[in-house]
PLY file of the C-alpha trace (Angstrom):
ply
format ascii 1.0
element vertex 207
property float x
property float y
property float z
element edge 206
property int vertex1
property int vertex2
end_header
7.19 -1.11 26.45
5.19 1.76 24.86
6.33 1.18 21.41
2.98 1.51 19.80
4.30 1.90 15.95
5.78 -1.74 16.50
2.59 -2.98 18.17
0.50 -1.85 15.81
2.86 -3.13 13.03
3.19 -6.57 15.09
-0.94 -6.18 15.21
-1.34 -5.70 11.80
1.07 -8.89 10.58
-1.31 -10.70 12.35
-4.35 -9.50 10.27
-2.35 -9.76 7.44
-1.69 -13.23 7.65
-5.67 -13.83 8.59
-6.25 -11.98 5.41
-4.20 -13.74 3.10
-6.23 -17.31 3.87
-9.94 -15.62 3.86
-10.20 -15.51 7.60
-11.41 -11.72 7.62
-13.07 -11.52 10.78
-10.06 -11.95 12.55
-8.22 -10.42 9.95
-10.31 -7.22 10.43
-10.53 -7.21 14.35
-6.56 -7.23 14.34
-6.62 -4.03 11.65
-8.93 -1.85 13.88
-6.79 -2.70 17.11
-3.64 -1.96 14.89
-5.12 1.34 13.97
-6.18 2.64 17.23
-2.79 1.92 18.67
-0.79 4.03 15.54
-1.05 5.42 12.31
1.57 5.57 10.91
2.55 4.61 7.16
3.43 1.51 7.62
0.66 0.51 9.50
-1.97 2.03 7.51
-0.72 0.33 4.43
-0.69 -2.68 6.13
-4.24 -2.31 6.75
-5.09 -0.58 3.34
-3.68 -4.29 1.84
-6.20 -6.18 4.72
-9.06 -4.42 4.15
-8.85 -4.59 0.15
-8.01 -8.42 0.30
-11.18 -8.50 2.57
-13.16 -6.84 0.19
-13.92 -3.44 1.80
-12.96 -1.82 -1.31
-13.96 1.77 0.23
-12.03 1.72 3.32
-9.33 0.81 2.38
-9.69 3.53 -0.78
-10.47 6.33 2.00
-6.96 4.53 3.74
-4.67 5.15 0.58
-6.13 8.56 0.05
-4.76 9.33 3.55
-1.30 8.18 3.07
-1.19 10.25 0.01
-2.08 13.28 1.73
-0.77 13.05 4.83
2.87 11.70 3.22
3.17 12.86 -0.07
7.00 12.40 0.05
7.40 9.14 1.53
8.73 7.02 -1.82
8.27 3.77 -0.87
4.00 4.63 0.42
3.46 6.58 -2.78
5.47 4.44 -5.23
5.12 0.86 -3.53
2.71 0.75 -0.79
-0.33 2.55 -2.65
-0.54 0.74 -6.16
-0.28 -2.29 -4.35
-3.48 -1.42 -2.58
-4.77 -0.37 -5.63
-4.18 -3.85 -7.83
-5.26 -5.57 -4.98
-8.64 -3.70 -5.11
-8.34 -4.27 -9.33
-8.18 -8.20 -8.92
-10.66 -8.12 -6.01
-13.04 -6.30 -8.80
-11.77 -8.89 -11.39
-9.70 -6.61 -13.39
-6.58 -8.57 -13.87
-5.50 -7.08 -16.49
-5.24 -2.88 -14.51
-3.76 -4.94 -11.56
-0.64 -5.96 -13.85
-0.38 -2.38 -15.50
-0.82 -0.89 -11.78
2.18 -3.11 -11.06
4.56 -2.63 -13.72
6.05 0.66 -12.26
6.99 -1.00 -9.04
9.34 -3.75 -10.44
11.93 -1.70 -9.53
10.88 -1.82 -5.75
9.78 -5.55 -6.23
13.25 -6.16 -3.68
12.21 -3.04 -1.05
12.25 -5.06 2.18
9.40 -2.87 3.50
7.60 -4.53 0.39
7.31 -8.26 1.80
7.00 -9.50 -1.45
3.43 -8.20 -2.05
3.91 -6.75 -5.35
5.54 -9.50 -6.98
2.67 -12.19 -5.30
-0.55 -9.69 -5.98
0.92 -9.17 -9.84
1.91 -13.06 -10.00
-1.83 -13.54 -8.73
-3.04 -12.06 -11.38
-1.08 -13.32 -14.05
-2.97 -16.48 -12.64
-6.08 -14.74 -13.32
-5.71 -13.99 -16.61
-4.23 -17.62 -17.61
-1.38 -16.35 -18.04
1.09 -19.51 -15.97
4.81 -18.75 -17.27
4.21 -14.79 -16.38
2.95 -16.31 -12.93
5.45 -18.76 -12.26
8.43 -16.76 -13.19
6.59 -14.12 -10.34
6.04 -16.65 -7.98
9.91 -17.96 -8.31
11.02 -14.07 -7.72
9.72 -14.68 -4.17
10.60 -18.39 -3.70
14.56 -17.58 -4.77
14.71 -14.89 -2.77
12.71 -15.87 0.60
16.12 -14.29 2.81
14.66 -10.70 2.09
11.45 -11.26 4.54
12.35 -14.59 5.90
8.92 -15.07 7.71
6.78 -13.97 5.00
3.30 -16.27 5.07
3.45 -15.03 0.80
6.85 -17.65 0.72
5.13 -20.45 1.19
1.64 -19.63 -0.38
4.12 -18.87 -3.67
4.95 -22.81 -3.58
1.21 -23.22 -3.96
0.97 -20.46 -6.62
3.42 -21.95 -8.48
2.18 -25.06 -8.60
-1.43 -23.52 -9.96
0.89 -21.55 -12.71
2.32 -25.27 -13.84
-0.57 -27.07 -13.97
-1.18 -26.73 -17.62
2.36 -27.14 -18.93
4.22 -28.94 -16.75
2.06 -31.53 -14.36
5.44 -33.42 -12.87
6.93 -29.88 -11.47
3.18 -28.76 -10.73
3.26 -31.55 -8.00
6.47 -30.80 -7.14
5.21 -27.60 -6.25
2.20 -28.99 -4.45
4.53 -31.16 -1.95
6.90 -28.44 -1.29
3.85 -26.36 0.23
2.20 -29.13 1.98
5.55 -29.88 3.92
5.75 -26.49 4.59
2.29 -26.33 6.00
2.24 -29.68 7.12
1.26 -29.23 10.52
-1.02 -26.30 9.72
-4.90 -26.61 10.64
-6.37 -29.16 8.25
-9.40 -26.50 7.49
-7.27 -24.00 6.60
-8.39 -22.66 3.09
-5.36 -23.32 0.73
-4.47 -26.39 2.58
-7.64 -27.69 1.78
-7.55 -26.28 -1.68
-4.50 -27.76 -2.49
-5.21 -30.95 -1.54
-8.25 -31.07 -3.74
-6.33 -29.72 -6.34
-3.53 -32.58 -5.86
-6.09 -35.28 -6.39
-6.47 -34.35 -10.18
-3.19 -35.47 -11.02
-3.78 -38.79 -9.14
0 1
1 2
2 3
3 4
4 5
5 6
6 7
7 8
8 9
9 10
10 11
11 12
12 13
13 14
14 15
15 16
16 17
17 18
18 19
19 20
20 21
21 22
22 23
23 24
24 25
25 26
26 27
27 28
28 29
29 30
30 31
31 32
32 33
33 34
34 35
35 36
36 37
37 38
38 39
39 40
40 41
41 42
42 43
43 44
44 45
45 46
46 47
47 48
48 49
49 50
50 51
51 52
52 53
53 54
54 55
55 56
56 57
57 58
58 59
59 60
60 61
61 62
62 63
63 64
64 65
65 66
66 67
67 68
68 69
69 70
70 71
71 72
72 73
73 74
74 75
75 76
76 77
77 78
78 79
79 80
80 81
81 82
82 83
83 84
84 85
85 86
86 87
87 88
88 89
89 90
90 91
91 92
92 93
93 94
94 95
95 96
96 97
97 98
98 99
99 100
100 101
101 102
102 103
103 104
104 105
105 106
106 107
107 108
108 109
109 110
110 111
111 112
112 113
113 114
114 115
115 116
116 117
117 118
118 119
119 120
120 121
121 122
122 123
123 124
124 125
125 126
126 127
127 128
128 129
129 130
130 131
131 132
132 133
133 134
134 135
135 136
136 137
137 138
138 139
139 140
140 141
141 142
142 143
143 144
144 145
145 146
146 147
147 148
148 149
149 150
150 151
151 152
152 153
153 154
154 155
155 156
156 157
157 158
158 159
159 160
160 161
161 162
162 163
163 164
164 165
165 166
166 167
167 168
168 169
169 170
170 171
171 172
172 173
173 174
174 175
175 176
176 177
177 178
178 179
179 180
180 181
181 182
182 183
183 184
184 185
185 186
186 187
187 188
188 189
189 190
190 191
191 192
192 193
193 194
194 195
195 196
196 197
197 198
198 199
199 200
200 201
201 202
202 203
203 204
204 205
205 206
């Protein structure tokens, strides 16, 4: 129909869910046909989050600068969108620890539709990191309480596995709770798929 913002956007939720289970290849063929169709901020967060969770920590850099120049006054890009690229590049680096302080200012956005839940899952992910499990889980239940505000999310479901990572150590019975809840979800999901196959290795320990 010539609406190339919402195919690009469409475009990009595609690499965005390729991106969230280590499938980059896809994941960064779908960016670059997102980006030649529009720019726009949406879109080129969007791809900022791909291409950090892919690990090319300078394009996506050289992306954020962008939106920061070329919309300065766009509050949700410069206050949402951007330090979520940016923690996602700290806990790509292993910095855990400047991906939660990145994060802290955005709590107040952690509800912004346009958000999808990234901030809460990226700072819950590396609350993970840094062993921190009730920090994590009480994260990871922001987005599993709330999964009306982006109903189709992919991050929904991967917080059921999150969660049940964040319980292991102090609460096994829920932590397989937690485990069950996302392989129902995802029970018809491709059996290689990363954190299917992750979390059924992970299961077995508490067999």
């Amino acid at each position: 129909g010539g609406y190339q913002e919402v195919a690009a956007q469409i475009a990009m939720d595609d690499a965005e869910m390729h991106a969230v289970v280590d499938q980059c290849a896809e994941a960064r063929a779908e960016a670059e046909s997102a980006l030649a169709l529009s720019r726009d901020n949406v879109t080129v967060e969007q791809a900022g989050r791909v291409l950090a969770l892919c690990g090319a920590a300078g394009e996506a850099r050289t992306l954020s600068s962008g939106l920061a120049a070329r919309f300065p006054d766009a509050t949700l890009t410069m206050r949402l969108g951007r330090p979520v690229i940016a923690a996602l590049l700290a806990l790509q680096q292993g910095d855990a620890a400047r991906a939660v302080q990145l994060l802290e200012a955005v709590r107040r956005y952690d509800h912004a539709p346009t958000g999808k839940f990234w901030a809460r899952y990226v700072r819950a992910q590396a609350y993970l990191a840094l062993r921190n499990g009730r920090a994590a889980a009480d994260e990871f239940r922001g987005i599993l309480d709330r999964r009306g505000e982006v109903p189709t999310s992919m991050l929904y479901a991967l917080s059921q596995l999150g969660l049940a990572r964040a319980l292991q150590g102090t609460d096994p019975g829920a932590a397989r709770t937690a485990y069950a809840a996302f392989l129902h979800l995802w029970h018809d999901a491709d059996e290689d798929l990363g954190p299917v196959v992750a979390a059924r290795a992970e299961v077995r320990r508490f067999q």
